[in-house]
C-alpha positions as CSV (number, residue, x, y, z in Angstrom):
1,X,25.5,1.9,-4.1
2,X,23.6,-0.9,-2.3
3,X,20.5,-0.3,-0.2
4,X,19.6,-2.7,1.9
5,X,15.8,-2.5,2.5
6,X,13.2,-3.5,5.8
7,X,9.9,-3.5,6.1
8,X,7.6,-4.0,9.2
9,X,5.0,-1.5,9.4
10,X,2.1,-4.3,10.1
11,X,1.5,-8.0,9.5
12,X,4.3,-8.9,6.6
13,X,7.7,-8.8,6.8
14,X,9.8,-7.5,3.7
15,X,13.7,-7.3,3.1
16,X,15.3,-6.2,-0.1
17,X,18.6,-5.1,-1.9
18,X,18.6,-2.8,-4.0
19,X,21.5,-1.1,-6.4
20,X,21.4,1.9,-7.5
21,X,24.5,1.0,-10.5
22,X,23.7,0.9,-13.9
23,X,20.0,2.8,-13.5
24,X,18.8,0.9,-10.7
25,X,18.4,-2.9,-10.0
26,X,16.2,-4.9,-7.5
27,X,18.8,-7.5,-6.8
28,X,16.5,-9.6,-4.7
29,X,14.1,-9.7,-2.2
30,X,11.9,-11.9,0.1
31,X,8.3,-11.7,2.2
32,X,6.9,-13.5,5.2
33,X,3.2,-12.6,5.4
34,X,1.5,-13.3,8.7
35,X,-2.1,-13.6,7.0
36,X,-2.4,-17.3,8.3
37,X,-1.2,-17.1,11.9
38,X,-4.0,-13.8,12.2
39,X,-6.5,-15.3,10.3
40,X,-7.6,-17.1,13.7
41,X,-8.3,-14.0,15.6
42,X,-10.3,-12.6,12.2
43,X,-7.6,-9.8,11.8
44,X,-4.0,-8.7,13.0
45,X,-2.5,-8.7,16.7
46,X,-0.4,-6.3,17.2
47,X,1.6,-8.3,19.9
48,X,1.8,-11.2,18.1
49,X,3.0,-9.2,14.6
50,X,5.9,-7.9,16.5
51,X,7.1,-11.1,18.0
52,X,6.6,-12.6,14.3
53,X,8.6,-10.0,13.0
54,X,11.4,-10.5,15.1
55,X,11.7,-14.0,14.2
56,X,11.4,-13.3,10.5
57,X,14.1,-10.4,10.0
58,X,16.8,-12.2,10.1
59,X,16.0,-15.3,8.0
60,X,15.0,-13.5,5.2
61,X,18.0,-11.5,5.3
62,X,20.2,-14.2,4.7
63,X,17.8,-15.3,1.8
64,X,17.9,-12.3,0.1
65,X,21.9,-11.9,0.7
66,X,22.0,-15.3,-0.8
67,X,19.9,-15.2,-3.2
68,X,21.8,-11.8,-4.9
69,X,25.4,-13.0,-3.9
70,X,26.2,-9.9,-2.0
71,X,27.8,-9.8,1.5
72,X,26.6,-7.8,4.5
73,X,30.0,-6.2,3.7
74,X,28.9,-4.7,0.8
75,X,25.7,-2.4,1.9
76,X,26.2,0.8,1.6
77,X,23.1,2.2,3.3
78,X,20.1,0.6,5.8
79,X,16.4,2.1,4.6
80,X,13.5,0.8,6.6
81,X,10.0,1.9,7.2
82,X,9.7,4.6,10.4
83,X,5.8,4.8,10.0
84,X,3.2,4.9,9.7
85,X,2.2,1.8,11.3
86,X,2.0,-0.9,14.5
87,X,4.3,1.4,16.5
88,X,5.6,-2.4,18.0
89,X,5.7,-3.7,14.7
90,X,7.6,-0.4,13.4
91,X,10.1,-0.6,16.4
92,X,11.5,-4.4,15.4
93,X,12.1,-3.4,12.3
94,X,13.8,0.1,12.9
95,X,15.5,-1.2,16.0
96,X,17.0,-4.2,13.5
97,X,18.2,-1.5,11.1
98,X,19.9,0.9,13.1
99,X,21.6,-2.3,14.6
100,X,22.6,-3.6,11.7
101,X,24.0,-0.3,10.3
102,X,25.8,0.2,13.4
103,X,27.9,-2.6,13.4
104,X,28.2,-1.6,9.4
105,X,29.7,1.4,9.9
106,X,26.8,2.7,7.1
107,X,23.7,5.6,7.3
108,X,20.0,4.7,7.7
109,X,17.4,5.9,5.8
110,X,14.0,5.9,7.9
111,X,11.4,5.7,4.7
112,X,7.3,6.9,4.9
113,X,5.7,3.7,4.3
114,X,3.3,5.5,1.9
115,X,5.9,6.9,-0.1
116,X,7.3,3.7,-0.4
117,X,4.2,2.4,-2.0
118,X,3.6,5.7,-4.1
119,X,7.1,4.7,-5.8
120,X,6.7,1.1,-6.3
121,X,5.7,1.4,-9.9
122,X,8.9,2.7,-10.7
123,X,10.7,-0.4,-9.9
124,X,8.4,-1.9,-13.3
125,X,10.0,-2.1,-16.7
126,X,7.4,0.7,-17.6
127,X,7.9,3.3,-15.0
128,X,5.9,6.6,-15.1
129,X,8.4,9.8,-14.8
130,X,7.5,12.8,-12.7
131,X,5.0,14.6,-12.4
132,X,2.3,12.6,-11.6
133,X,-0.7,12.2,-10.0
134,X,-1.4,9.0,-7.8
135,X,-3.9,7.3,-6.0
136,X,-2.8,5.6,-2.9
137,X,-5.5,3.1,-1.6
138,X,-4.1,0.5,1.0
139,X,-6.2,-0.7,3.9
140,X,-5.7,2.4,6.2
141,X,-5.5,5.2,4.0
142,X,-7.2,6.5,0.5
143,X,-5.4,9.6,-0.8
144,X,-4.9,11.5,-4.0
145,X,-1.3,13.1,-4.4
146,X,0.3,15.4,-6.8
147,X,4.1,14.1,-7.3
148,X,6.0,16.7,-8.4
149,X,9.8,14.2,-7.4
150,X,11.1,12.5,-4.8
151,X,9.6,14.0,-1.5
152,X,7.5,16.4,-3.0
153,X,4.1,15.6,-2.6
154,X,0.9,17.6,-2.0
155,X,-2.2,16.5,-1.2
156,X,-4.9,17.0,-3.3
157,X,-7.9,14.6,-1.6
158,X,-8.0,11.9,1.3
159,X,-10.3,10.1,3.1
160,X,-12.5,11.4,5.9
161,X,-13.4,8.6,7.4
162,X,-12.6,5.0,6.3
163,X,-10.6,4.2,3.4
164,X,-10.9,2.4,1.1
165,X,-9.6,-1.1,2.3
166,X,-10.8,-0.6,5.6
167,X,-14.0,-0.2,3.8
168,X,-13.4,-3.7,2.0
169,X,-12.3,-5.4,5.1
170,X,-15.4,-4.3,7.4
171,X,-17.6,-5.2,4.8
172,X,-16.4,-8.4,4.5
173,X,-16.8,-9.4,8.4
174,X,-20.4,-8.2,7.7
175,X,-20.9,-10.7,5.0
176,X,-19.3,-13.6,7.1
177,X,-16.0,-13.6,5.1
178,X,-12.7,-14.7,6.9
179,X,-9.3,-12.5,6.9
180,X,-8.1,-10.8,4.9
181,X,-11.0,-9.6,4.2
182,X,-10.8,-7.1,1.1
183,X,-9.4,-9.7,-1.3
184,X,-12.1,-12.1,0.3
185,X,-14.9,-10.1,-0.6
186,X,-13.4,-9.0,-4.5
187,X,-13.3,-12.8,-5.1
188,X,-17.0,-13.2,-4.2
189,X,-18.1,-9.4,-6.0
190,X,-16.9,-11.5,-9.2
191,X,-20.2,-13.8,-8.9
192,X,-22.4,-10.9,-8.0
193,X,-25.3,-9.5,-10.6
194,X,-24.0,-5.9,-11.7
195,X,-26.8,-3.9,-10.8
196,X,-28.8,-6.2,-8.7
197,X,-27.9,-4.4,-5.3
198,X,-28.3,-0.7,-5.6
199,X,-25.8,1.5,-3.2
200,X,-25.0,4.3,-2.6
201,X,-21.8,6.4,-4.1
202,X,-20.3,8.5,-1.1
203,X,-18.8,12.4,-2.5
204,X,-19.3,11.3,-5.9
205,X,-21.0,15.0,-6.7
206,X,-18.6,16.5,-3.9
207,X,-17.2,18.8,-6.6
208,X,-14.0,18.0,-4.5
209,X,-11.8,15.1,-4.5
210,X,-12.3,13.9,-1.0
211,X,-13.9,10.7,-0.2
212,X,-16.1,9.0,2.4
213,X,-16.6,4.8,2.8
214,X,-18.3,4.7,6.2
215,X,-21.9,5.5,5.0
216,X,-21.4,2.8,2.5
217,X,-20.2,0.1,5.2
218,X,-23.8,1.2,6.5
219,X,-25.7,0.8,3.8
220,X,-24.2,-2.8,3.3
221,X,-25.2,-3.3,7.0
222,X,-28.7,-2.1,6.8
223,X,-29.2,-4.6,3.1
224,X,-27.7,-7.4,5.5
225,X,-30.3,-7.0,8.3
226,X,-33.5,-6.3,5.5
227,X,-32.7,-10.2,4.7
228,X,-34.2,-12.7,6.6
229,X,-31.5,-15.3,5.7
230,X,-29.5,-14.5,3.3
231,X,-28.2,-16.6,0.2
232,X,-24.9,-16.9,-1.0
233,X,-26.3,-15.3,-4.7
234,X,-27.5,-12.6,-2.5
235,X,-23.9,-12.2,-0.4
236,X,-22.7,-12.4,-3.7
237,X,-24.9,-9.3,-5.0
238,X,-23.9,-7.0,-2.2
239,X,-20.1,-7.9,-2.5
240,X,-20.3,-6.9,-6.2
241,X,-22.7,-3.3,-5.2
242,X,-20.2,-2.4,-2.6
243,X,-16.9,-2.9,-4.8
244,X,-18.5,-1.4,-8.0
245,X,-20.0,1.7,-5.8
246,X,-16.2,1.5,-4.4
247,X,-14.5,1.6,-7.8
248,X,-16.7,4.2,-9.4
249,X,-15.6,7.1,-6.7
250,X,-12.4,5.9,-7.1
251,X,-12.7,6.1,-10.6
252,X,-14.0,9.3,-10.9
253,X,-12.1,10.8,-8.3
254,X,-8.7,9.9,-10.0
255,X,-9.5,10.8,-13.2
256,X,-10.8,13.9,-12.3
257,X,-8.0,14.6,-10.2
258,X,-5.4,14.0,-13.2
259,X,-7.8,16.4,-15.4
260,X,-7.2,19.3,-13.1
261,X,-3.4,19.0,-12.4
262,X,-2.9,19.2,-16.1
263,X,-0.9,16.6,-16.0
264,X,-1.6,12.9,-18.1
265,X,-0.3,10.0,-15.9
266,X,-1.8,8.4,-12.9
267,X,0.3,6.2,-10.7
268,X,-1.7,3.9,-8.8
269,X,-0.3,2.0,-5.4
270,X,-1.7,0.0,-2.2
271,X,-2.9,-3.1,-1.8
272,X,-6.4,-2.2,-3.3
273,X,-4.4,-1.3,-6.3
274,X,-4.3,-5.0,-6.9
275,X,-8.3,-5.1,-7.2
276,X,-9.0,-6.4,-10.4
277,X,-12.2,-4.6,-11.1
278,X,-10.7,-1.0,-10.1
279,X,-8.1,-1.8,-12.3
280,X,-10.4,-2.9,-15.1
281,X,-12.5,0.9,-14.7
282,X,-9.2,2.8,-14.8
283,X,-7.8,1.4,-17.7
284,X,-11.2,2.4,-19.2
285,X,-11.4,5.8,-18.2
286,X,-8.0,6.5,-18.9
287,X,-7.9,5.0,-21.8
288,X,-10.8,7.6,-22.7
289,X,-9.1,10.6,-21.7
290,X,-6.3,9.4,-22.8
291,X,-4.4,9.8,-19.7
292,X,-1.3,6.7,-18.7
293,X,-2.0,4.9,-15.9
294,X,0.8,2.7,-13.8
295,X,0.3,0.6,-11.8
296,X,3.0,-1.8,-9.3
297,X,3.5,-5.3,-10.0
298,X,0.8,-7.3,-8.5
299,X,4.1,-8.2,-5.7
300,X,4.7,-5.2,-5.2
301,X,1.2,-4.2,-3.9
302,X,0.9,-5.4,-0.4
303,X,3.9,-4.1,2.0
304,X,7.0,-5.2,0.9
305,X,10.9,-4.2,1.3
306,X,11.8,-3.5,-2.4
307,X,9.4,-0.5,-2.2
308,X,11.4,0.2,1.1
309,X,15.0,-0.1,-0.7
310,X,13.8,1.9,-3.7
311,X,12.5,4.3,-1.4
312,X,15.6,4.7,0.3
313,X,18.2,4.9,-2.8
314,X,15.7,7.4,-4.0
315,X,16.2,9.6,-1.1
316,X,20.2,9.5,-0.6
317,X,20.3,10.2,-4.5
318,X,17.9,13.2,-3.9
319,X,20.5,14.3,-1.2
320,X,16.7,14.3,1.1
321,X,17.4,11.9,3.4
322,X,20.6,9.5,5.1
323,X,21.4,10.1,8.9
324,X,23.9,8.6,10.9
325,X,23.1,4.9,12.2
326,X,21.9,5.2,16.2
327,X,19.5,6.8,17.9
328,X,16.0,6.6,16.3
329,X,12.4,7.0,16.7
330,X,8.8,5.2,15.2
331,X,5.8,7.5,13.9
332,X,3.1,5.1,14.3
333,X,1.1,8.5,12.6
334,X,2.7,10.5,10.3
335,X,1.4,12.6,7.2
336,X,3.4,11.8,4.0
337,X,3.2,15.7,3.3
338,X,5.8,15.9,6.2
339,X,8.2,13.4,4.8
């Protein structure tokens, strides 16, 4: 079987083929990222992401039909990301899909873009196998599931204010840095003093495994405005007090999490996944209570469509999901529990 897979929940752009013969192959896929046209406006434009998307879509999907040798012929199923996202974002690429399947004569499979990113370490040569616990941290959500398969997932701790990347990416504008800012501000923590800049670590004594990044978006604000004019050692500091007070909730949170499932792997996904110092404290931990950790391929952190395809072939195998191409709706909000 051969899932075709779309992805347009926000500011990148993601088609994939995936086959579900001999195991499971990623057969090819291809990414536009918009980060350069936003960086202008100091983050994303929801107008202007659609429009981007729309001319996108179908480029890539003749790269990716090239670049595997399959035909549009040959797809067997259309997977794409229903939400949660840019509801105009969401509707290109939905709208494209249950097009495209359409004229196929194929199903659709409308995907949860979190549980697209909650399975992308499976497409690694080291895959985790259910159950698991995992830590989904991408720039609008911080969440910590139990995975007992393929759309089974409860919730075990999430955010209650900003997550974790929205965290990063508010911080960052605070410290001058451009967009995107998350990535921005790890690559200036890594010339920061450990230590120097003392802040504070929100729910780390909760006793549960909720977590809360808005007081420390304060706290950064209220170090900024102590300093006269700040130096770039001092910006520097900060960057490296916020991600290390960041990391050790998340940390903590995850490993404790793991601890009381009973269970001994933690799957890690979302583009914070990629940070290098969170990754650098979990393998640590872990490695101390002896617990697996997995993480995606550092591709396969931001949005993409081979978590989309994956997603999909997942699904139809799981007999959870595949609906007659046509009518179809976006869920801008939408609580992976309900997937």
């Amino acid at each position: 079987m051969l899932i075709l897979g779309i992805e347009s929940s926000c500011d990148e752009t993601g088609v994939a083929l995936f086959s579900t013969d001999a195991g499971g192959t990623l057969l090819a896929h291809a990414l536009h990222s918009q980060v350069a046209m936003h960086q202008n406006y100091g983050g994303v434009v929801p107008e202007l992401a659609s429009r981007d998307h729309i001319r996108r879509i179908i480029p890539l999907l003749r790269t990716v039909l090239a670049s595997s040798g399959r035909a549009l012929a040959e797809i067997d199923a259309v997977a794409y990301t229903q939400g949660p996202g840019l509801a105009g974002a969401l509707l290109v690429g939905a709208a494209f899909a249950e097009a495209l399947a359409t004229a196929l004569g194929v199903p659709t499979v409308p995907v949860h873009h979190l549980e697209g990113h909650l399975l992308s370490p499976l497409l690694s040569g080291n895959p985790p196998r259910f159950p698991f616990v995992a830590l989904l941290v991408s720039g609008g959500h911080s969440q910590l599931m139990r995975v007992t398969g393929v759309g089974n997932y409860a919730l075990l701790g999430e955010t209650l204010d900003d997550a974790a990347g929205e965290a990063f990416d508010k911080t960052a504008k605070l410290l001058g840095l451009g967009y995107p800012g998350g990535p921005a501000l790890a690559e200036l923590a890594e010339r920061g003093r450990r230590d120097e800049v003392k802040l504070p670590r929100p729910m780390l004594k909760s006793g549960d495994l909720d977590f809360s990044f808005s007081g420390l978006k304060t706290a950064v604000l209220t170090k900024v405005r102590e300093l006269a004019a700040i130096t770039d050692q001092q910006r520097a500091d900060i960057a490296r007090g916020f991600q290390d007070a960041i990391v050790e909730v998340l940390v903590s949170k995850a490993i404790r999490a793991v601890a009381l499932s009973g269970l001994q792997q933690l799957v890690v996904a979302g583009g914070v996944g990629a940070n290098r110092e969170l990754r650098r404290q979990l393998d640590a931990a872990a490695s101390r209570a002896r617990i697996a950790v997995f993480y995606p391929e550092l591709e396969f952190c931001t949005d993409n469509g081979a978590m989309i395809a994956l997603a999909g072939a997942l699904r139809l195998q799981a007999g959870l999901a595949g609906k007659v191409a046509g009518a179809f709706a976006v869920r801008p909000r939408w609580p992976l529990t309900d997937s």
